[in-house]
Structure formats: C-alpha cells, structure tokens
C-alpha positions in Angstrom: -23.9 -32.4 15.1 -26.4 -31.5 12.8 -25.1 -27.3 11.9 -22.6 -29.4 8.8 -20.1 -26.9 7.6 -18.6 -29.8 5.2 -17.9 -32.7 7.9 -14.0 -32.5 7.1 -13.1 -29.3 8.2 -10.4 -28.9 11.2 -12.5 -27.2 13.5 -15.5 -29.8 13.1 -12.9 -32.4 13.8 -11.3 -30.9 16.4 -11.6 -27.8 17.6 -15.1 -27.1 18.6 -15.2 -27.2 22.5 -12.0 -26.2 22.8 -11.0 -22.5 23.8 -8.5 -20.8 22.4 -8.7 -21.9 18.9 -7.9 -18.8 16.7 -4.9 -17.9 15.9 -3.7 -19.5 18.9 -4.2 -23.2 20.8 -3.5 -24.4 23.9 -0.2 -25.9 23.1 1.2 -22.2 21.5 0.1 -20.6 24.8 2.1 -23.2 27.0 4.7 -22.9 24.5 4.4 -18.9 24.3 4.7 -18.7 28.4 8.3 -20.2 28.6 9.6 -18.3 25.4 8.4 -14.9 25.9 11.7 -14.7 28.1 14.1 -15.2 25.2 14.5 -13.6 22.1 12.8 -12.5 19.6 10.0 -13.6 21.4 10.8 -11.3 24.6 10.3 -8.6 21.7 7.2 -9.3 20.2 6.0 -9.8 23.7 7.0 -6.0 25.1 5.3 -5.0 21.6 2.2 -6.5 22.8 2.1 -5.1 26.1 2.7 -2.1 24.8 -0.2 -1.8 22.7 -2.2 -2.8 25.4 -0.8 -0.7 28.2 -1.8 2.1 25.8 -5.3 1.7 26.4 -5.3 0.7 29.6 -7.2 3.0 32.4 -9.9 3.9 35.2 -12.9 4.9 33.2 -14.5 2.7 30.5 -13.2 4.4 27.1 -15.5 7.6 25.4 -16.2 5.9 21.4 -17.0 9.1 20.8 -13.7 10.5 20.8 -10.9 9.6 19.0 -10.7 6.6 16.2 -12.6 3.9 17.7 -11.4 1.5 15.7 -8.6 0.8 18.0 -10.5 -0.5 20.8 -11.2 -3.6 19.0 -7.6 -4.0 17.8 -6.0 -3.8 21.4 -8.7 -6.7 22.3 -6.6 -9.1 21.1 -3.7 -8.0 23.1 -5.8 -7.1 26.2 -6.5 -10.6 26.3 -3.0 -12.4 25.4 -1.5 -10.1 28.1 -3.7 -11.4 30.5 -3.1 -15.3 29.0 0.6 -15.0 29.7 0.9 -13.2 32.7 -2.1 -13.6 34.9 -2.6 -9.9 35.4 -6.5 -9.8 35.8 -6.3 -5.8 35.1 -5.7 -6.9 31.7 -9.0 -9.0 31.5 -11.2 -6.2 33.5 -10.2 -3.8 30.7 -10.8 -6.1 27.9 -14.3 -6.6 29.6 -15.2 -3.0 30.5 -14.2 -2.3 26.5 -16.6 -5.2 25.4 -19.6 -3.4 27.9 -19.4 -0.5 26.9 -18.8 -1.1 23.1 -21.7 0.6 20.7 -22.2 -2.9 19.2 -25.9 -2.9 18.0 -26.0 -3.0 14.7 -22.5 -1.3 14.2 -22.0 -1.6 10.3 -18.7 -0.8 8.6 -14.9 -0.9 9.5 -15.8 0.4 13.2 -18.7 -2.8 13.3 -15.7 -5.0 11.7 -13.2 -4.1 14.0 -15.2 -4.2 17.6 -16.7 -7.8 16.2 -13.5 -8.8 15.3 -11.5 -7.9 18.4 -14.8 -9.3 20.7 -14.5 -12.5 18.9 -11.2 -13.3 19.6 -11.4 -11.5 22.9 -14.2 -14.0 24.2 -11.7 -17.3 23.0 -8.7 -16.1 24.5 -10.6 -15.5 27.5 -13.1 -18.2 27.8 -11.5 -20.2 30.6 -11.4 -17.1 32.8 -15.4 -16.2 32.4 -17.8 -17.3 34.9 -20.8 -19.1 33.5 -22.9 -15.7 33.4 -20.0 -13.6 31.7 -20.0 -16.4 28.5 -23.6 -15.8 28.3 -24.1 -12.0 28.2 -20.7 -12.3 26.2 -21.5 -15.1 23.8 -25.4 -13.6 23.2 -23.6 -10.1 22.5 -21.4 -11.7 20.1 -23.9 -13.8 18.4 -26.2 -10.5 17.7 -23.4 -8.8 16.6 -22.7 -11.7 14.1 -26.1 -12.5 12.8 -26.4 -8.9 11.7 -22.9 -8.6 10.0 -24.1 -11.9 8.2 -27.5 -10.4 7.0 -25.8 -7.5 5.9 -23.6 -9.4 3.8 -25.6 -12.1 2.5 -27.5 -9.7 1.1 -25.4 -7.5 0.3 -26.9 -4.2 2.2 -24.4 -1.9 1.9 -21.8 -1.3 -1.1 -18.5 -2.9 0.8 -19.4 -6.2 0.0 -18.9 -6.1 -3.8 -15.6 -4.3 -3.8 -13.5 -7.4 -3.6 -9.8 -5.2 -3.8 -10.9 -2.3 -0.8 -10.2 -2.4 2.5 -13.0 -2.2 4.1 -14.0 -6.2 2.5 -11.6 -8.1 5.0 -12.0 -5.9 7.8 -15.9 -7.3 8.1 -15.3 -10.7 6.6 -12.7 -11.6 9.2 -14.5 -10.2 11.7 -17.8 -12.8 10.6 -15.0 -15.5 10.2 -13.5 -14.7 13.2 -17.2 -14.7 15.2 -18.5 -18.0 13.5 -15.3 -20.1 14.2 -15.9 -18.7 18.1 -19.3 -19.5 18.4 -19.7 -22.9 16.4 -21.0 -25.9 18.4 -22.2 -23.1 20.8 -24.8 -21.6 18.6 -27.3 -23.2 15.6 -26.8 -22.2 12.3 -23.4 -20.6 12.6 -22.4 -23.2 9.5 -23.9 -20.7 7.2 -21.7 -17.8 8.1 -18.6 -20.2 7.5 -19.1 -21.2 4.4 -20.2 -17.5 3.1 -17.1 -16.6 4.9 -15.0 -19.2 2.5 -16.7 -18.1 -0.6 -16.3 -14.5 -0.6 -12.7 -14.8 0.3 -12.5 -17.3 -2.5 -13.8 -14.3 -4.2 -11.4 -12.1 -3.3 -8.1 -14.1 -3.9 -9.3 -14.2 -7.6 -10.1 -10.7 -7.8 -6.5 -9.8 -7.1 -3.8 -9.0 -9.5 -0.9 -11.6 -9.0 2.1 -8.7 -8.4 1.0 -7.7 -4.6 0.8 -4.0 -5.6 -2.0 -2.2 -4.3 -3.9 -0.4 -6.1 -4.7 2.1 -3.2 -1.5 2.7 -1.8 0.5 1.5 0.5 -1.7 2.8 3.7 -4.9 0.8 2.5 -3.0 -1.7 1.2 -1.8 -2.5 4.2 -5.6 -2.3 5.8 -6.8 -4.9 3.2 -4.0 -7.2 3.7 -3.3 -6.9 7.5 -7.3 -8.3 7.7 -6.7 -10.4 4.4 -4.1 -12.4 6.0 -6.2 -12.9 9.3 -9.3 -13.8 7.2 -7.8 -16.5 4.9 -5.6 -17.7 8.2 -8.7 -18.5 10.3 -10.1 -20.1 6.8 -6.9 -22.8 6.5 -6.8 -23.2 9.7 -9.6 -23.9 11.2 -11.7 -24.4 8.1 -9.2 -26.6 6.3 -9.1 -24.0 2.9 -5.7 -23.1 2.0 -6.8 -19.7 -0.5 -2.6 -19.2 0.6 -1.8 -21.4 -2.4 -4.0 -19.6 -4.6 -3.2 -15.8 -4.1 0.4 -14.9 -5.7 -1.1 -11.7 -4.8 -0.2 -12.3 -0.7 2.9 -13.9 -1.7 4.6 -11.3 -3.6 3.7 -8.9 -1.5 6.8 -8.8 0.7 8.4 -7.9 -2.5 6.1 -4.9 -3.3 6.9 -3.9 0.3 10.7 -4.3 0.3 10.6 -1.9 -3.5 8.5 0.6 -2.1 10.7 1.2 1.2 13.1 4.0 1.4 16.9 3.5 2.2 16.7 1.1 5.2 19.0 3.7 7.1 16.5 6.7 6.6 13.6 4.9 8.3 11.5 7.0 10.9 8.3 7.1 12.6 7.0 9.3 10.1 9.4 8.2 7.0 9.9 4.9 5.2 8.2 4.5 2.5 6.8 5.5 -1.2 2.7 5.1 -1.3 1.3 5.6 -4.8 -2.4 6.6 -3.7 -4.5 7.9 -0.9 -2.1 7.8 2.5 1.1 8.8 4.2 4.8 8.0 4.5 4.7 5.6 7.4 3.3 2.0 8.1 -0.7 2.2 8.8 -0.8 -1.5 9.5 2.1 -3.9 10.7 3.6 -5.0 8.0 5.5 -7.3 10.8 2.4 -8.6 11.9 1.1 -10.0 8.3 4.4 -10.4 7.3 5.4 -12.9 9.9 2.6 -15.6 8.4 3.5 -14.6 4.9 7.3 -15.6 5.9 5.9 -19.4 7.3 3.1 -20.3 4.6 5.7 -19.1 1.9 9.3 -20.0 3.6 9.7 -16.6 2.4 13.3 -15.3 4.5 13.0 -11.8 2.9 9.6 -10.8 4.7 11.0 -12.5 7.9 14.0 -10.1 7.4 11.5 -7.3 6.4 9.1 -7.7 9.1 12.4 -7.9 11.7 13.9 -4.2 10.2 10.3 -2.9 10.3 10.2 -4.2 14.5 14.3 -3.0 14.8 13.9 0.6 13.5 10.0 1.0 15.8 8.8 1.6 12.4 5.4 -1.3 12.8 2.4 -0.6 14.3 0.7 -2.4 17.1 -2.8 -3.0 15.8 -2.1 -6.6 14.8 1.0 -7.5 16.5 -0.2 -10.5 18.2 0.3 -12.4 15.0 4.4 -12.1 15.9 3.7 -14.6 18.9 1.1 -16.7 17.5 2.6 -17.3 14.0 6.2 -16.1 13.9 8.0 -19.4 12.2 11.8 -19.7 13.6 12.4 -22.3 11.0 12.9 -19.3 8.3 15.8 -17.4 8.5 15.7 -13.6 8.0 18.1 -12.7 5.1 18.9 -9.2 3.7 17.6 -9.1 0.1 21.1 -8.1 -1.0 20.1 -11.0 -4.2 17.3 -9.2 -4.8 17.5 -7.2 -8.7 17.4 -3.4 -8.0 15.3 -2.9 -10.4 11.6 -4.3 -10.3 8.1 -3.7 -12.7 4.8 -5.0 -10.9 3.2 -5.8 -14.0 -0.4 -5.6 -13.3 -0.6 -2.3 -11.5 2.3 -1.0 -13.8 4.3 0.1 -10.8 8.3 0.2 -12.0 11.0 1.3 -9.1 14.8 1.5 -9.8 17.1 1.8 -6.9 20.8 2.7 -7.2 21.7 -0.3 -4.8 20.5 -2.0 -1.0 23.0 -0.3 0.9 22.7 3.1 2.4 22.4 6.5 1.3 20.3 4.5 -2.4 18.5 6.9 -4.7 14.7 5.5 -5.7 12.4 6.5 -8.5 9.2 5.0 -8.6 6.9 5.7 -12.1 3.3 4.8 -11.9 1.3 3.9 -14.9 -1.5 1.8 -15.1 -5.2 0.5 -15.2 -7.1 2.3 -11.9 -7.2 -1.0 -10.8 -4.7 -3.3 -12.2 -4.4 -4.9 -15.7 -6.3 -8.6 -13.9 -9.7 -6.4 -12.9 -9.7 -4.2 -16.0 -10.9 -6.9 -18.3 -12.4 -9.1 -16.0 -14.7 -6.9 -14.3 -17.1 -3.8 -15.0 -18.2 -3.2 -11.5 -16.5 -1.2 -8.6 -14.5 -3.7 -6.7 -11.6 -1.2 -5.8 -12.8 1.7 -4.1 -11.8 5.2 -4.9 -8.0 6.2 -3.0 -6.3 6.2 -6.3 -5.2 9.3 -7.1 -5.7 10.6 -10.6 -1.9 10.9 -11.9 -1.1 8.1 -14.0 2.6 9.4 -15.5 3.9 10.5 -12.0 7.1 9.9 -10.4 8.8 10.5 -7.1 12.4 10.1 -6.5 14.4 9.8 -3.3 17.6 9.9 -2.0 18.1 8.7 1.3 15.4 9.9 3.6 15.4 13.1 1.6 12.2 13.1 -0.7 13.6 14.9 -4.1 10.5 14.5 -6.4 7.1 14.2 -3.9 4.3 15.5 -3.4 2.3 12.5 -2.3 -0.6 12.3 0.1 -4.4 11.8 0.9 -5.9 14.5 -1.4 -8.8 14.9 -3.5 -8.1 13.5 -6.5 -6.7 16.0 -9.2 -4.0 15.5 -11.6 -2.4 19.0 -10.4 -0.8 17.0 -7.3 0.7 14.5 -9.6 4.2 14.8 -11.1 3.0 14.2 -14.3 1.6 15.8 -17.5 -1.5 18.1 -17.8 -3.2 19.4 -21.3 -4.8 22.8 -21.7 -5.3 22.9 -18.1 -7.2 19.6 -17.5 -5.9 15.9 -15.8 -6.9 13.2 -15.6 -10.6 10.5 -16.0 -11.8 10.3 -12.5 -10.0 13.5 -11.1 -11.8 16.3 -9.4 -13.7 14.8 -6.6 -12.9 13.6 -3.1 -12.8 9.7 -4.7 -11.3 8.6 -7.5 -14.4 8.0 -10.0 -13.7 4.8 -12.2 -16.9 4.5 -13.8 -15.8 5.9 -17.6 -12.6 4.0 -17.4 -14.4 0.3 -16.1 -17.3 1.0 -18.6 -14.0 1.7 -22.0 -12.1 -1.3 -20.2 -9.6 1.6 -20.8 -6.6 2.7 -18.9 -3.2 3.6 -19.5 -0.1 1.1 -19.3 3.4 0.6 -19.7 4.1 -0.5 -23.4 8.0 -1.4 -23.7 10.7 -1.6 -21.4 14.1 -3.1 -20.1 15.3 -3.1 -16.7 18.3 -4.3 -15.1 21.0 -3.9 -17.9 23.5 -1.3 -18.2 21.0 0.9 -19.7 17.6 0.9 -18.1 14.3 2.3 -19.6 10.5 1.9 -19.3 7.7 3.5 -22.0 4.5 4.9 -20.3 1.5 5.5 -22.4 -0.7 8.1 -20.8 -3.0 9.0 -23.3 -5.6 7.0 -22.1 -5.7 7.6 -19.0 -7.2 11.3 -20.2 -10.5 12.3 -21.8 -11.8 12.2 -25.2 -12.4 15.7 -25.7 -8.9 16.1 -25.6 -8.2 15.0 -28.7 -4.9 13.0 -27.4 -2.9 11.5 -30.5 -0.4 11.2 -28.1 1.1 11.3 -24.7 4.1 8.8 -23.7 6.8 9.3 -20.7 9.7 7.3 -21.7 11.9 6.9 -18.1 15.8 6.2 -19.1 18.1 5.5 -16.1 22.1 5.9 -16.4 23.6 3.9 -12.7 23.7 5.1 -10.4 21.9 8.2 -9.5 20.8 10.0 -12.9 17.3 9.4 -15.1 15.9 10.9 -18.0 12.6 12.0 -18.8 11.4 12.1 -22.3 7.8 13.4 -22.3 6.3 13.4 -25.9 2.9 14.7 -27.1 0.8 15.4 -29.9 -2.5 16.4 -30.0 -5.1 17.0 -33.0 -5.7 21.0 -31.9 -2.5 23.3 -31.0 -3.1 23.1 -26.5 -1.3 24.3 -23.8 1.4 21.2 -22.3 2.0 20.8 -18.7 4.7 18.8 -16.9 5.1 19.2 -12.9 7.1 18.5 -10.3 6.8 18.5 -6.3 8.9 18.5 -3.9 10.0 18.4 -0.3 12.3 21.3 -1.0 12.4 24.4 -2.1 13.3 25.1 -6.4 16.1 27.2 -6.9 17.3 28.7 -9.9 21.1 27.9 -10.4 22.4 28.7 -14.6 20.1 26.8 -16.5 19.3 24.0 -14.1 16.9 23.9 -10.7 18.3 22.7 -8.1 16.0 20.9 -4.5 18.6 20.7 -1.7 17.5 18.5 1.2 19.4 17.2 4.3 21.8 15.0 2.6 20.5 14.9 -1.1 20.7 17.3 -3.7 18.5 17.4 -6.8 19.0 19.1 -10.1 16.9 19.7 -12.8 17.6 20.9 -15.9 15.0 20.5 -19.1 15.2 21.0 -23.2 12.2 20.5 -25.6 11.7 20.4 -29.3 9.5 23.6 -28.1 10.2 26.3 -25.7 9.1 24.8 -22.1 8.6 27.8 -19.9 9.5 27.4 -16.4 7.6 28.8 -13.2 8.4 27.8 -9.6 5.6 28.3 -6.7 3.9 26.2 -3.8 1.2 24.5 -4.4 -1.6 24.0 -1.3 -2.9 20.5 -2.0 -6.2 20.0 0.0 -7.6 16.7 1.8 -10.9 15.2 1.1 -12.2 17.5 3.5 -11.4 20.7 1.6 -8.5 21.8 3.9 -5.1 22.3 3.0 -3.4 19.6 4.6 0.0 20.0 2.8 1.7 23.2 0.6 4.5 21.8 -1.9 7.4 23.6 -3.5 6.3 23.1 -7.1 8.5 23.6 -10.5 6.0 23.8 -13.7 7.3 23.8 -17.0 4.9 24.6 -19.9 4.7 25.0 -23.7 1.8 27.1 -25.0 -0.6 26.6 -27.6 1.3 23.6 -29.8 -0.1 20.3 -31.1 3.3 18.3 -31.3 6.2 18.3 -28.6 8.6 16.7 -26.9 10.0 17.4 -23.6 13.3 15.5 -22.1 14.2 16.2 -18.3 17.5 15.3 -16.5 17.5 14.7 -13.0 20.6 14.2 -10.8 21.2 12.9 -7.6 24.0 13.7 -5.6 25.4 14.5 -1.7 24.8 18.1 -0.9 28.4 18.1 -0.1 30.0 16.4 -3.2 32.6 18.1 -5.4 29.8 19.8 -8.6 30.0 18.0 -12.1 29.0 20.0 -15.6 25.3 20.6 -15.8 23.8 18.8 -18.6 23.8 20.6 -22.3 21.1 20.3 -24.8 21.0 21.1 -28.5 17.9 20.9 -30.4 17.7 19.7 -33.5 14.1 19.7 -35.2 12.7 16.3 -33.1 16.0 15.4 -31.7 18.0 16.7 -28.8 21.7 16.1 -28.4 22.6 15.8 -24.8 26.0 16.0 -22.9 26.0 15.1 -19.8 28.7 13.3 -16.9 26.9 10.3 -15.4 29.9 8.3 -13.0 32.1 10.7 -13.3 32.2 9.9 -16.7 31.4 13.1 -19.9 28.8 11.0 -22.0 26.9 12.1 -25.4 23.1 11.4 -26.3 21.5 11.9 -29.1 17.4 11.7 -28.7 15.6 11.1 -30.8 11.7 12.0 -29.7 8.0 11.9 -31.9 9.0 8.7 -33.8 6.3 7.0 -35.6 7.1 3.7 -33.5 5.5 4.5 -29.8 7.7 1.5 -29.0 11.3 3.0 -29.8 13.0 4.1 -26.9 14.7 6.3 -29.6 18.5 7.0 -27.6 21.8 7.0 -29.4 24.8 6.5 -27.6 
C-alpha cells in the first residue's frame, strides 16, 4: 500500500478492509447481540434505542429548526440499532439524515458533528449498502473530509489553535473518525491521520493535569465527551496511547464526582455545581466518556459514577453508544465512600468541601485561579481556551442537598456582578463586560489570581484566595484575599480583607436560589429542606441591601433574576470583612446566631458549630498574606 501512515499502526495491520472498525468490531457486535438481553447491557441498550427512537420519523429532518447538532449524534445509534436488531427503519432513517444533511463545506461544531456521525454511520453500515449507496456515501464523506483537513492544516478558522475549547475535538474526531473509515478506500487519507495524531498530541499537553475545566462543567463535558472519542480512535486503531499521557482525562472522574450535588438530590435539571458558562445538569454523558475512562484507567469510581449518572436518568444520549462498545465488566463500580471530602484541583484552583458522601451533604465550592489554569498560564501567550469563563475569581456557591444556598450560576455575559465575590468602587473583574470572557491582558501579564495557602482535611479546614490580581491596575489593589475557614460539618467562614492605595467603595455579594430575609442581625435563605443564615461583622461598617438581580445571557436577555444580599463599606482604603454561613434543616430545633466584637483589626466571634458554643478570635490585615490569622 503505498498511502504509509507509519507501517505499524493497528489499522494498517489489520483493520483496513474490514467494516466496522471504530469503536466497535465484528467480534463486540456478535458479542453485543447475545448480551443486550442481560444486564447492564439490556440498559445501555434501551438507552440507545431511545436516543434514536427520538429522531425517528416520516419526513427527512428540517436543519433549519432546532440544534442540528443532534442529527449527527443519533447517527451512531441509528446505525447500532439497526446492527443489533435488523430493523431496516433504523438504516432508512440514518440514510435519509445523511441525504439530506447540509454537508458542503459545513465548518464548525455543526460540520464536526454531521462528519462525525456520517463517518461512523457509513462503518457500522457498510455491509448493508449496495454498491451504489458506498459510492454516493463514501464520495460524500471523502468531500466532507478533505475540506475539514484543509481547514485545519491551515488553520482557516480560529478553533484550531485553542487546544483547551470545545469546539477542537468535536472537528478533530470527526477528521479522525472520517480518515480511519475511508483508509485503503481512498489515496492520501495517511495525511489526515497523522495530523489527526499530532494535534491531539497537542492537546493532551496543553491540559492541566487536575481534570478541572476551565469552562465549566457544560463545555467541559463537550471537550471531553469528543476528547475521549478522538484519542480512542487514535490508540486504537492508530496504535497511540495519548491515555497514558493525559492525567488530565484520568482525574477527571474525580473532578466529576466533587462537583456533583448530594447523590440523593439529583434531577433532570439538578446535579451539579458548574464554575463557568452553562447549567445545572449534564450537557454530555458523563456515562458515555466515563465508561472508557473506567477501562483504560481500572478506575471503579467513574464506573460507579457513570452507573448513578444512568440509575437517576441524569446522562444524556448524545454519546451513549460508548456504554455498549467500551463498557469494561472487569471494573467493579464502588461508592467513593474512601474518597477525602475535601478536594483542591490545583491548576484551575477549584477547592470543594463537603460535609460527608451520604445524603442530605452541604458543599461549598471557592474558585480562584488563572483564566485558564496555572499549566497554560506560563506556558502559553495565545488563546487556547476560549472565552465561557466567567469573570468572578473569589466566588463561592454552597449547597445543601438539592437546595442551592449560595448561587447564582449560569451562561451570562461575563461581569463580576453575577459572581459571589468582591467588587471595588463599582468595577470587577479583567475580562468582564462582554459576551466572552477576554483573556488577552491577563495571557499577555502571565497574571492571574491563585490560591496561596491552605489545609484541608483536618479538624480545621481553611484555604487563602488572592484576588487582587485577577482586577485592574487602575485600581490601585494593595490587597484583596478571601480566606475560606470551615468548622464540620455544615458551617464556613469568610474573611474578606482589602486595602487599597485610595479610600474606594468595597463590595461583597451573594446570590441565591431563595429569597434574603432579615431575621435579628442575621439573613436567613430558606429552601425546600436547607436553611441558610448569614450573619456578617467588619473592622468597618458593611451596609447591607437585599434585591434581585436580572442576570442577562449573551444575547442581552434576561435569562435568570436572583435574590441578591450585598454588603458594602463606603469610601475606605483598609478593611476586613468576616461572614458566617450556616447550614441547617429548615425544621431543626434554632442554635444562637453568631456574635461579633470588633476590636481595631480583630473580631471576636461566638458561635455553636456541633452543637457545641465555640470562641474565635480573628485576627484580619496581617502583614503575612499567608496567616490564616484564627485563634481558638
């Protein structure tokens, strides 16, 4: 054969001339037949169907309507359907999609995701076509591919530098997918591999090793749904294993399990935390990428992961064909109930401390880090990432439950007002105020903020922030740390401290789900099971002011209006600001609210954590940023 990818790899060896060859064989489809009718394969099967049911009809479908992006993900599942039980409706559908699919020169995720889902489409159902159907198919195909290379090969549009986005390994999996398809069929196809291998060899590097993502958890489960597919077709069929390389993929089920509410509380619309651009609920499996992650890793947490995520009807469809073809029975699923409670992902400077892994757990998660992560800050000056950060380095939500106590997350334009965090004479964050976050100032300083000190896991818990430079110059920020302290099991402290070279206005929000209510000196957020309350001292007087606040989507319309508490202390250069918050059952028996006295730059503090009267004495504004500064 003279189109060489490398003469070694699996599918010059073996695979070319055989049909299906990714992500599934021959031998898995006979195998797949027989255990579709026992468990948990009888499951993953009827979550198949179901995908593709959904799209099944009469008319060929209007791309014009709608997201079109699902019509190449229920490709796959068209076609497996019609593999395992000989139901040619399911191949008829699959082909009037493919017909009528605006496929010329379709750049982007919606080009990605039709040449994706037409690549694997036309190997799952190659033994079915007659000789005129692989032609018109296989010539569509090949079009489709050779522009998707040329675009990336030379880099025509900006997706194919930003090695950390989403939209990356939608196309490159989709050009993986299409050359692995179409090799020993077509000339030159050798060239799309090995750009294929190079650019994901690109990517594993340019990923921070904690499996945080820096866009949230709804694009971070786009990049890594597609990630996984990409560097699976690359092992297996091009004999690369990027797996080993990428501690990034294999923590991830880690960063999954930390950023999921109490398993209990799961809905359709509810079960997670997402730092950045997205919603409450899974975009993207994570069962389907989390099944290969389990194998290649013997990983029995993201098998036990992806199975609560499939129990609960909590997954989405879009890739769950990867449950048949690479669910691994030989790792068991075990509960996590090992797993510390407490967690930092160091590069993206992500920290979440959870009361426990039962039921009913309080979480608080405290960003604060590099736009990207600490890996890409010094090792890169270009946009890799994308803009759905948000600009609110400092913020915090806290949970209870499913009730969601501190909030206020969403896909918004990016202003420092819809964070939970700190604001100075009026004015948030670098890269706020547009419908992207803008990185440029921060990637040309290497600058960003980051957590400095910390101890988690102990009797006494606590994590320094340093904001200040996640803020402009012209604000003159000597400044600006949030110090989190957490007493188990359901109470933290906030010690916000700032000093400034000009006497400014200081800001600290915070959203939530639930109405503020006055109640004696505290504010109390009731919810359906879990009660917050509030209550605030300062070195300065911190004014309080409750109202909602309409948070508008990129688009300019107000998607969501959240009950807002703002405290502020007017026109000082040096202050400190320390915030109790308290979890508890709506219907538990009421402790003491917490009692401050100030003292100059220290703030004694009474308060009954555990049923327990305990005394603090803060100290705040030390010269060390690095004392926590907490007397017992």
């Amino acid at each position: 054969m003279e189109d060489i990818i490398d003469s070694t790899t699996p599918l010059e060896l073996d695979w070319a001339g055989v049909h299906p060859r990714v992500f599934l064989t021959p031998a898995r489809l006979a195998f797949l037949k027989k255990a579709i009718q026992t468990e948990p394969y009888s499951h993953f099967y009827a979550q198949v169907r179901r995908c593709a049911d959904a799209h099944m009809g009469p008319l060929p479908p209007d791309w014009t309507r709608g997201d079109p992006r699902s019509l190449g993900c229920v490709l796959p599942h068209l076609a497996l359907m019609f593999l395992l039980t000989g139901e040619v409706a399911y191949r008829e559908r699959a082909l009037t999609i493919i017909r009528s699919a605006p496929v010329s020169n379709n750049p982007g995720l919606t080009g990605g995701h039709i040449l994706g889902g037409l690549a694997i489409a036309y190997d799952w159902l190659y033994s079915s076509f007659s000789p005129d159907e692989k032609v018109e198919i296989s010539d569509l195909l090949m079009a489709c591919g050779t522009y998707a290379f040329e675009q990336a090969g030379l880099f025509q549009r900006w997706t194919f530098i930003i090695l950390t986005c989403n939209h990356l390994p939608v196309e490159m999996s989709a050009l993986t997918a299409a050359g692995c398809v179409l090799y020993g069929e077509r000339p030159g196809i050798s060239r799309w591999l090995k750009l294929c291998v190079e650019k994901a060899r690109s990517m594993v590097q340019a990923n921070g090793d904690d499996g945080a993502s820096h866009e949230g958890i709804g694009y971070g489960q786009y990049y890594n749904e597609f990630f996984v597919k990409y560097l699976l077709l690359i092992k297996e069929l091009l004999g690369v294993d990027l797996f080993r390389e990428s501690a990034y993929l294999k923590n991830l089920p880690l960063f999954y399990l930390h950023s999921s509410l109490s398993r209990e509380a799961w809905s359709a619309q509810n079960s997670l935390i997402n730092f950045g651009d997205g919603v409450r609920y899974n975009w993207y499996g994570p069962d389907s990428h989390l099944r290969p992650l389990a194998s290649i890793y013997r990983d029995s947490m993201a098998q036990w992961l992806a199975d609560q995520h499939l129990q609960a009807e909590t997954a989405m469809v879009s890739g769950s064909f990867l449950n048949l073809t690479h669910y691994d029975p030989s790792v068991p699923a075990e509960f996590p109930a090992h797993q510390p409670r407490s967690h930092r992902f160091a590069d993206k400077d992500f920290v979440f401390q959870r009361s426990g892994w039962g039921t009913g757990e309080s979480l608080l998660a405290f960003r604060c880090g590099p736009h990207f992560g600490h890996h890409v800050l010094t090792r890169y000056t270009s946009e890799i990432g994308g803009g759905h950060m948000q600009a609110n380095n400092g913020t915090i939500y806290l949970m209870a439950g499913g009730d969601y106590l501190i909030s206020g997350d969403g896909y918004f334009k990016k202003c420092t007002a819809y964070g939970n965090t700190l604001r100075v004479n009026g004015k948030g964050q670098i890269g706020e105020g547009g419908e992207w976050f803008e990185s440029l100032a921060l990637r040309r300083a290497q600058r960003g903020p980051r957590i400095i000190a910390g101890r988690l896991n102990g009797v006494f818990e606590y994590t320094i922030g340093d904001l200040a430079p996640a803020y402009p110059d012209e604000l003159r920020i000597r400044r600006m740390t949030r110090k989190i302290l957490y007493l188990r099991p359901t109470t933290w402290i906030l010690v916000d401290e700032i000093e400034t070279v000009a006497p400014m206005t200081f800001e600290a929000r915070f959203h939530s789900d639930f109405p503020f209510a006055s109640e004696g000196g505290s504010w109390h957020a009731r919810g359906s099971r879990f009660g917050l309350r509030l209550t605030a001292g300062g070195t300065v007087p911190w004014v309080a002011q409750t109202s909602v606040h309409p948070c508008e989507n990129v688009n300019g319309a107000v998607t969501r209006r959240y009950p807002l508490l703002t405290l502020e202390a007017q026109k000082v250069s040096r202050a400190a600001l320390v915030t109790v918050l308290e979890v508890a059952p709506i219907n538990s028996e009421p402790v003491p609210a917490p009692e401050f006295i100030t003292t100059g730059t220290d703030l004694n503090l009474s308060l009954t954590v555990a049923d327990s009267r305990i005394n603090l004495r803060i100290r705040t504004l030390l010269d060390n940023p690095l004392a926590i500064g907490v007397e017992f």
